[in-house]
C-alpha positions, 0 to 999 in steps of 0.5 A: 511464502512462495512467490511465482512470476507468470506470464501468456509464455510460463507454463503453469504447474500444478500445486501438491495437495490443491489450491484455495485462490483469491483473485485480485490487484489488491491495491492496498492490502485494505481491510476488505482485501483482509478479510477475503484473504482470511476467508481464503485461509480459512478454506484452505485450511478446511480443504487440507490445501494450500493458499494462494493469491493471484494478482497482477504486475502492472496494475491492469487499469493504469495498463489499460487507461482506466486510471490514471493514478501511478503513485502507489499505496502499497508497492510490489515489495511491501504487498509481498512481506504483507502478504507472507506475515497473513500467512499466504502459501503462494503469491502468483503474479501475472504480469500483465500486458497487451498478450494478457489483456487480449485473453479471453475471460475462458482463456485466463481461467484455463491458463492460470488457474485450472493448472494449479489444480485450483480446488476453490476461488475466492473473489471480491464482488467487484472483481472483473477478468479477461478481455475487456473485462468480461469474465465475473463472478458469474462466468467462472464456474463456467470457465473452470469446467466446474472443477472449483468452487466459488465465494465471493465477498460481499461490500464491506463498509466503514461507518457506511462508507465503502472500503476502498482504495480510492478512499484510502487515497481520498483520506491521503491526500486530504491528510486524513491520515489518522482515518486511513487505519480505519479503512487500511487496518494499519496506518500509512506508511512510505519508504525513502532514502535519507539525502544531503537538505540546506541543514537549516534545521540543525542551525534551528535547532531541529535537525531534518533527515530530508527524504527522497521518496522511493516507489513512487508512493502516494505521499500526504496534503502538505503540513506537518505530521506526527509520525513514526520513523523507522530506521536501523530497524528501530521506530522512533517517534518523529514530526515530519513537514512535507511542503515546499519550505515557504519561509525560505523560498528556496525550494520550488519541488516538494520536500518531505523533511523529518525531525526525529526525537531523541535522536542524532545519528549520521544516517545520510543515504540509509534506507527510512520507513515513515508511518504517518499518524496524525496531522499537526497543521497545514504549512505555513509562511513565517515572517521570520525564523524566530517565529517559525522556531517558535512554531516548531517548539509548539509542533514538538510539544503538541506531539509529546502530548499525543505520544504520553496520550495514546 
């Protein structure tokens, strides 16, 4: 996949044989967005085209002040390798500032996408473009000069729940994470570097690689999680406790800590890639580390249990 970096000043080529484009920030890469980019895919493919994506970089409404979330559920990077394992032919990426807010929904149609000799768009229900957000769904066969054509992907929902990023972060923060597949069509999964911890641990018995979350993504409820550790490229099943360490009283900020099973290497400052499966429990203050021991041994075995049964 071919990624391409525009901006008001970029001038803006034409794509050999056409292009199918879905339009949209995709936060996520949810089921929904899923299933437009397939139906992009699909077109292309009976059109003899290329396929194409073309979203925004900042997100517009945090850029704009509608929203005040900055975590992430699926940073640049990620939504990039994403994207090119669907298949996608072409990422375009506005980057969005005050010179980009400030055009015209006529204006964004006729500097980004008539250029690309764009041959159709595909566009969610809800996608809104242009200054204040006035262009939609209804505007853009105007604006294109009708040079493309048009579909747009209805509401989709789960279990009468509409699939959407803000459930997604719902689920998340509620730490829910087993429900997150149903609505993202993957588990949840963060990126961090592993850092030098207090090593309690390893003295107890379940050495920690405490994670220092890169990315700024949107991390889970405090507890503790079965999950699954990626690191040297290799996935290890692990239990992970995010929280603030009640039992010791040592650590005001947040940590996220993961005892990797069936493992015992040096990994201090390599790169680890957590995909949260299930919630164990809430964290909790112990009154002693015998008692949290004893604990850990139960979290350890509940997890080998769900492991052997799914």
């Amino acid at each position: 996949m071919k990624v391409v970096y525009l901006n008001t000043k970029s001038k803006v080529l034409p794509i050999k044989y056409g292009i199918v484009l879905a339009l949209g920030y995709f936060d996520g890469l949810h089921i929904a967005h899923q299933s437009l980019i397939k139906r992009t895919l699909e077109i292309a493919k009976e059109k003899g085209a290329k396929s194409g994506l073309l979203t925004f970089q900042p997100n517009p409404k945090h850029f704009l002040g509608k929203q005040k979330i900055t975590s992430l559920l699926t940073p640049h990077h990620m939504k990039i390798n994403l994207l090119d394992k669907m298949g996608v032919d072409y990422l375009f990426v506005v980057k969005f500032d005050s010179k980009v807010a400030k055009l015209s929904h006529k204006q964004f149609v006729e500097k980004f996408l008539i250029p690309l000799d764009t041959l159709h768009v595909v566009t969610g229900f809800d996608f809104y473009y242009g200054y204040k957000g006035k262009g939609n769904i209804n505007t853009l066969h105007q604006d294109g000069h009708e040079t493309f054509g048009i579909t747009m992907i209805e509401e989709q929902k789960v279990n009468g729940q509409k699939i959407s990023s803000s459930k997604i972060r719902e689920l998340i923060l509620n730490g829910q994470v087993n429900d997150v597949k149903k609505f993202l069509g993957r588990y949840y999964t963060t990126e961090g570097i592993v850092i030098h911890g207090f090593k309690r641990g390893r003295e107890m018995g379940y050495p920690t690689a405490n994670i220092s979350t890169i990315n700024k993504y949107l991390l889970p409820q405090n507890g503790v999680y079965i999950v699954k550790v990626k690191v040297f490229q290799i996935e290890y099943d692990g239990i992970c406790n995010i929280g603030h360490n009640p039992t010791f009283s040592e650590n005001n900020n947040k940590s996220v800590e993961v005892h990797i099973l069936d493992f015992d290497k040096y990994i201090y400052n390599e790169k680890i890639t957590i995909t949260w499966i299930n919630k164990i429990r809430d964290e909790k203050k112990f009154n002693s580390v015998e008692k949290l021991i004893e604990q850990l041994n139960q979290d350890k075995e509940k997890t080998l249990n769900f492991i052997n049964n799914t």
